[in-house]
mmCIF file of the C-alpha atoms, coordinates in Angstrom:
data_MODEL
# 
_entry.id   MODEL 
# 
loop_
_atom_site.group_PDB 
_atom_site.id 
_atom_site.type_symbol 
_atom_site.label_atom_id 
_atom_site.label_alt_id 
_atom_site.label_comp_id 
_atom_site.label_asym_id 
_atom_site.label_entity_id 
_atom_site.label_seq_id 
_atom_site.pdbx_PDB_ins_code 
_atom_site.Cartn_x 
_atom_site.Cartn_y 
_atom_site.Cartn_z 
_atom_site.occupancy 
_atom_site.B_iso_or_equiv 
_atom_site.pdbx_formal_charge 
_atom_site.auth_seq_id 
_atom_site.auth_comp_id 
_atom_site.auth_asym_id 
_atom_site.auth_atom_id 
_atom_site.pdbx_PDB_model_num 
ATOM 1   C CA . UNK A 1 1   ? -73.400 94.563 18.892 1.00 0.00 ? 1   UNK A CA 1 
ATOM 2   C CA . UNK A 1 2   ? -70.697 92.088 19.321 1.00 0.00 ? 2   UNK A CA 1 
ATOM 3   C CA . UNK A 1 3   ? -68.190 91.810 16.338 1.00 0.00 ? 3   UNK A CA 1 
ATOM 4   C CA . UNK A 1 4   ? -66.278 87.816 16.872 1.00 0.00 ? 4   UNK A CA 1 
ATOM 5   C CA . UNK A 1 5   ? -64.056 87.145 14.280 1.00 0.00 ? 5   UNK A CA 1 
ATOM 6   C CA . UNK A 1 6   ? -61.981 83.637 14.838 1.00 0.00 ? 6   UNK A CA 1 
ATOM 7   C CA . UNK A 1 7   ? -59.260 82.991 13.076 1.00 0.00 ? 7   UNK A CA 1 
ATOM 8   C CA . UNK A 1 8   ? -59.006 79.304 11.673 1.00 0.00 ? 8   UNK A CA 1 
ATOM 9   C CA . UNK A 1 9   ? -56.074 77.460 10.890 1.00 0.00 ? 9   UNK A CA 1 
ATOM 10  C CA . UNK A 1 10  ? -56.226 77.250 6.992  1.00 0.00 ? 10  UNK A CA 1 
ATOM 11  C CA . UNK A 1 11  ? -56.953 73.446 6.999  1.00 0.00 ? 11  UNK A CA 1 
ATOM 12  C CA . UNK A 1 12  ? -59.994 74.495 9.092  1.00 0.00 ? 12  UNK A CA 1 
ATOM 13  C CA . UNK A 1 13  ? -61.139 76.912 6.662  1.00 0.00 ? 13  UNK A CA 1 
ATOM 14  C CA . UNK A 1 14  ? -63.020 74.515 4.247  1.00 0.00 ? 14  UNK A CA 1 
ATOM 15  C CA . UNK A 1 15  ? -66.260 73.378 5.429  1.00 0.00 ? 15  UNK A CA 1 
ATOM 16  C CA . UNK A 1 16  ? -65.149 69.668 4.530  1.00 0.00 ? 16  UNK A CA 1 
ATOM 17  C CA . UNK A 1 17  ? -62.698 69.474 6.996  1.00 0.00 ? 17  UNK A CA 1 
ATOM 18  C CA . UNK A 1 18  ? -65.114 70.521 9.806  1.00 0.00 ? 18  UNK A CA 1 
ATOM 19  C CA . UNK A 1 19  ? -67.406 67.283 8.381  1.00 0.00 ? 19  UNK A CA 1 
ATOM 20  C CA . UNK A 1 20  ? -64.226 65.107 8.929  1.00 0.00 ? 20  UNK A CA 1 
ATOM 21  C CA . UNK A 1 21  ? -63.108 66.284 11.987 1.00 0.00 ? 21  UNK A CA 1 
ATOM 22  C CA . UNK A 1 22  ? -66.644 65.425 13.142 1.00 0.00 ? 22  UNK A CA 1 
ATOM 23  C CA . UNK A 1 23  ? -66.898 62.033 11.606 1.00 0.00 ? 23  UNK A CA 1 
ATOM 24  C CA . UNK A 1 24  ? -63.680 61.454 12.907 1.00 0.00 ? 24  UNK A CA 1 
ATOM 25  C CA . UNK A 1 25  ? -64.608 62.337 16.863 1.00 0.00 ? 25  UNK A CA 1 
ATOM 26  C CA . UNK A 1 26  ? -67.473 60.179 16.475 1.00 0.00 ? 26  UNK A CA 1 
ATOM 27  C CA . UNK A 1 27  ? -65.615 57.223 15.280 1.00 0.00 ? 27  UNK A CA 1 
ATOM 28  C CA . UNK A 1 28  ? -63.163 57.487 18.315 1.00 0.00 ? 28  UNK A CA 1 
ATOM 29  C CA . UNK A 1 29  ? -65.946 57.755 20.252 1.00 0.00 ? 29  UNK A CA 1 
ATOM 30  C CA . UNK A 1 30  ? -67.952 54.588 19.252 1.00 0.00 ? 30  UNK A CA 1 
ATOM 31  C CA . UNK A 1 31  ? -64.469 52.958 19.305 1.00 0.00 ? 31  UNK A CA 1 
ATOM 32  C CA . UNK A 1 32  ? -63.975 53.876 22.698 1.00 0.00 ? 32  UNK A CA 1 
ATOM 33  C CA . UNK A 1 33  ? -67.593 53.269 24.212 1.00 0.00 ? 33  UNK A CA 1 
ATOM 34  C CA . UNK A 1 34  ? -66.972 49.640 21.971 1.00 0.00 ? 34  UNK A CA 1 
ATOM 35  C CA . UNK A 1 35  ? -63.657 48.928 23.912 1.00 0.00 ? 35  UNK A CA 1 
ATOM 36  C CA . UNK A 1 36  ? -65.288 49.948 27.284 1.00 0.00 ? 36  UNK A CA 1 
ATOM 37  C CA . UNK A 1 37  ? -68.482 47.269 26.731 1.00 0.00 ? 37  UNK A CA 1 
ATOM 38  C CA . UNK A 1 38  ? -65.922 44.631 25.577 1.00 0.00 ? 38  UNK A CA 1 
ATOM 39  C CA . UNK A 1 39  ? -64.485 45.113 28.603 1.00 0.00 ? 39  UNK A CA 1 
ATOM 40  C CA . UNK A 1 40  ? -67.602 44.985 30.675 1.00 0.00 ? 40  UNK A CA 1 
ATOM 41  C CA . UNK A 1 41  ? -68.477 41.776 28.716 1.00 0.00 ? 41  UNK A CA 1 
ATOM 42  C CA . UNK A 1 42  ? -65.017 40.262 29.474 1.00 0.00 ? 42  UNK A CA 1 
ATOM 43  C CA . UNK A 1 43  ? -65.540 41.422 33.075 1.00 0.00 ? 43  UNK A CA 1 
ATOM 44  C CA . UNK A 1 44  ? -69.033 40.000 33.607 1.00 0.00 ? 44  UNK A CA 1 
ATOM 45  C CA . UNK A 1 45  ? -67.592 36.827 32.093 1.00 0.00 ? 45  UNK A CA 1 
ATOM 46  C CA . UNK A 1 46  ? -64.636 36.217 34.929 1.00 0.00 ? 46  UNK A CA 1 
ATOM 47  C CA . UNK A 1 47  ? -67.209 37.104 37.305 1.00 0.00 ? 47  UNK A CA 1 
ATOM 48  C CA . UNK A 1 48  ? -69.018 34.498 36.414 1.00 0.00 ? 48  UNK A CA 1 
ATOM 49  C CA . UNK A 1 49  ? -66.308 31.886 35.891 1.00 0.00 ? 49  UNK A CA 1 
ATOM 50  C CA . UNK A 1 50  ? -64.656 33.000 39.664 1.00 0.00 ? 50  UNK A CA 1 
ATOM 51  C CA . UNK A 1 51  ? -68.112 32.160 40.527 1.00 0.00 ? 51  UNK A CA 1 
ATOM 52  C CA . UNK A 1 52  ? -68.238 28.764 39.303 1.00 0.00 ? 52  UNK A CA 1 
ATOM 53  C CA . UNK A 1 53  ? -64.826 27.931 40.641 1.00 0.00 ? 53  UNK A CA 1 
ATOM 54  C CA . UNK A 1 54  ? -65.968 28.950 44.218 1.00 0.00 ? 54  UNK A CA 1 
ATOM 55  C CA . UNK A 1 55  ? -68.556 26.889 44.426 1.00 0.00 ? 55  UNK A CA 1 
ATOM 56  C CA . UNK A 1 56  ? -67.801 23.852 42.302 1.00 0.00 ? 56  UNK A CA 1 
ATOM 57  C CA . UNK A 1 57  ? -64.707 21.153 42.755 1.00 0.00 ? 57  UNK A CA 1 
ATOM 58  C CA . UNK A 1 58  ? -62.795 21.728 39.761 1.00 0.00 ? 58  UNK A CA 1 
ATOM 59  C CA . UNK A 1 59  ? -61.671 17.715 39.013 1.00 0.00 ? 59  UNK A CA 1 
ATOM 60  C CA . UNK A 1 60  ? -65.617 16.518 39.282 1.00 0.00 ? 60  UNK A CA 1 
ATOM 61  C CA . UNK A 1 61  ? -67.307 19.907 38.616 1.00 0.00 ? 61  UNK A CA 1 
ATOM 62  C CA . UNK A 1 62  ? -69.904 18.990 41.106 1.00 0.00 ? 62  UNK A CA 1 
ATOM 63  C CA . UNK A 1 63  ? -70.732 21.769 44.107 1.00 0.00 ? 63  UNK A CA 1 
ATOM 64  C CA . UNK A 1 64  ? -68.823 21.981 46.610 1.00 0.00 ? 64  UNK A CA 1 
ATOM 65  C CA . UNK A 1 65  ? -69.561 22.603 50.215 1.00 0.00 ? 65  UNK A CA 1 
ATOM 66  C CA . UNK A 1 66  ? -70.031 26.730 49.927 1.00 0.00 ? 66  UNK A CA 1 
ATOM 67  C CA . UNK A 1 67  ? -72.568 25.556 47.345 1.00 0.00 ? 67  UNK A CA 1 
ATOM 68  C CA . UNK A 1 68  ? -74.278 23.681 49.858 1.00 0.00 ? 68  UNK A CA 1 
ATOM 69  C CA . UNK A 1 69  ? -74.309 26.149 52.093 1.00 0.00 ? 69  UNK A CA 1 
ATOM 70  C CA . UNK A 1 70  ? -75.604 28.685 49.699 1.00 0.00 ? 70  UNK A CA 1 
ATOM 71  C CA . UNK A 1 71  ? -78.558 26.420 48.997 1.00 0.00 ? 71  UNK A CA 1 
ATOM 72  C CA . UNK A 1 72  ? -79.295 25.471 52.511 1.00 0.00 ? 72  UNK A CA 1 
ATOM 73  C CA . UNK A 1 73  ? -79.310 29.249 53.881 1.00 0.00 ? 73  UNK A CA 1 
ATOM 74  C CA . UNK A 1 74  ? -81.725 29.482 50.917 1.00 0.00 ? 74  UNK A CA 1 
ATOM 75  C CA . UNK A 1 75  ? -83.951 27.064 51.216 1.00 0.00 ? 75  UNK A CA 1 
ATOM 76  C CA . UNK A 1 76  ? -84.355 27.237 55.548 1.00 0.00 ? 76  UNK A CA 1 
ATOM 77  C CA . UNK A 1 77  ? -85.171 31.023 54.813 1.00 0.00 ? 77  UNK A CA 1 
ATOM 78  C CA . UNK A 1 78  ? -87.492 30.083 52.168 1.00 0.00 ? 78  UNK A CA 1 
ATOM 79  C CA . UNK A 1 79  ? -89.261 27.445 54.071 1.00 0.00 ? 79  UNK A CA 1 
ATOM 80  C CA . UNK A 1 80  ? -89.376 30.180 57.284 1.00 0.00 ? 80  UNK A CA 1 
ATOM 81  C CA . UNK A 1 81  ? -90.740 32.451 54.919 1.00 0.00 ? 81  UNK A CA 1 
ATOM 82  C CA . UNK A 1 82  ? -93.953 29.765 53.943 1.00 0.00 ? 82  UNK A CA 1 
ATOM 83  C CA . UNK A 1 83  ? -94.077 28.166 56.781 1.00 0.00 ? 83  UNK A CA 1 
ATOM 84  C CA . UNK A 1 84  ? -93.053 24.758 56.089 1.00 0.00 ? 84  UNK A CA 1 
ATOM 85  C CA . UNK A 1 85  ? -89.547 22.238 56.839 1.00 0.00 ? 85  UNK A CA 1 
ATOM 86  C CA . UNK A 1 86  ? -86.745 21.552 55.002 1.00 0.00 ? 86  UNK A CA 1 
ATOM 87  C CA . UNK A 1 87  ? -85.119 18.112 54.653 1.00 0.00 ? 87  UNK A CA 1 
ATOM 88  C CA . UNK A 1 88  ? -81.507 17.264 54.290 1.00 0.00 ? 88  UNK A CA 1 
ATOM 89  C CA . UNK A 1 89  ? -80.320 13.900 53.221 1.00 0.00 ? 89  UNK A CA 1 
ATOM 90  C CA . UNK A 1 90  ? -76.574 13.324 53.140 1.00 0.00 ? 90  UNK A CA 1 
ATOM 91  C CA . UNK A 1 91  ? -74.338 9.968  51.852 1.00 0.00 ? 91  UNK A CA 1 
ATOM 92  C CA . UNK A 1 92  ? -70.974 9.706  53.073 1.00 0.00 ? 92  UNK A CA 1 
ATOM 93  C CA . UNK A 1 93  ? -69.648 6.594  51.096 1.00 0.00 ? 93  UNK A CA 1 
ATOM 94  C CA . UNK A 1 94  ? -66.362 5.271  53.445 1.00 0.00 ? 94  UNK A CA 1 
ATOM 95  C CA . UNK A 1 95  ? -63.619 4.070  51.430 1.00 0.00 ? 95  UNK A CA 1 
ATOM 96  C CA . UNK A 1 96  ? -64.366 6.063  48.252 1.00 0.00 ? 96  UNK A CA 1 
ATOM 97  C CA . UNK A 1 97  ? -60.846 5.922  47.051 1.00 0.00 ? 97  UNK A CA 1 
ATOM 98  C CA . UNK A 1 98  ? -61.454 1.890  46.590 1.00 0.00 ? 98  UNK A CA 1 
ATOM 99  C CA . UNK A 1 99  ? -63.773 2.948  43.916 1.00 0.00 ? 99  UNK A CA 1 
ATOM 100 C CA . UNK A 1 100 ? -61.605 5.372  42.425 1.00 0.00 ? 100 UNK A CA 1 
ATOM 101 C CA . UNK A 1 101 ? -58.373 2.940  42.866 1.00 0.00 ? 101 UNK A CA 1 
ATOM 102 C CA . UNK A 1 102 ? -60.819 -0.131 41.158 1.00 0.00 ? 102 UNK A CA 1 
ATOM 103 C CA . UNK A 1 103 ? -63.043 1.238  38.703 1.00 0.00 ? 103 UNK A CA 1 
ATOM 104 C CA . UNK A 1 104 ? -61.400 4.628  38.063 1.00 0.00 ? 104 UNK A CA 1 
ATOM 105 C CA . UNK A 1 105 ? -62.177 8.375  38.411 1.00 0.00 ? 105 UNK A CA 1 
ATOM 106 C CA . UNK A 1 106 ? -64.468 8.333  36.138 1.00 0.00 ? 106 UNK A CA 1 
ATOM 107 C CA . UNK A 1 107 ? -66.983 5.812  37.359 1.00 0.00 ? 107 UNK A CA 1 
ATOM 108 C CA . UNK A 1 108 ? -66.305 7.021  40.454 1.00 0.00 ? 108 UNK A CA 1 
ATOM 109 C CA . UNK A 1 109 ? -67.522 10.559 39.602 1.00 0.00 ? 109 UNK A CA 1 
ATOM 110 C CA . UNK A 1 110 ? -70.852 9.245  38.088 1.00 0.00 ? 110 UNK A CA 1 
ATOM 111 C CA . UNK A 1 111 ? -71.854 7.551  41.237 1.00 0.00 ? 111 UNK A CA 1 
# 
């Protein structure tokens, strides 16, 4: 037979303080697992944002040619996939900055 004894500090020695110390770990601990999934949140958001930005213009917000890209590597792998074509149809207006100069940017970006 084993005889332990342990000698406590004396704020240790009421059984109250062992509750507290407890309550007190845990609530550092849910503070810190709350701080790490804020952070994961914030993350997940700027990944998402750096996202947008790479594949949209920032002035009209409309995609951008990685976008395009993106889509078309897409949809020729899908239509490989099934068996079927893929169309592309593409408007190159000349002179586009006589629209912007004339009606302004902002008819010009609802064209």
């Amino acid at each position: 037979m084993i005889n332990l004894s342990l000698d406590l500090p004396t704020f240790l020695q009421n059984p109250y303080s062992w509750i507290a110390a407890v309550l007190t770990i845990g609530s550092m601990s849910w503070l810190v697992l709350s701080q790490v999934g804020s952070l994961n949140n914030r993350h997940l958001k700027l990944l998402a944002e750096q996202h947008h930005l790479a594949r949209h213009d920032p002035l009209t917000g409309l995609m951008n040619r990685v976008a395009l890209e993106s889509i078309l590597e897409h949809a020729i792998a899908e239509a490989a996939r099934e068996d079927l074509s893929v169309a592309v149809f593409l408007l190159d207006l000349d002179r586009f900055k006589n629209i912007n100069d004339s009606l302004g940017h902002s008819a010009a970006t609802t064209c």
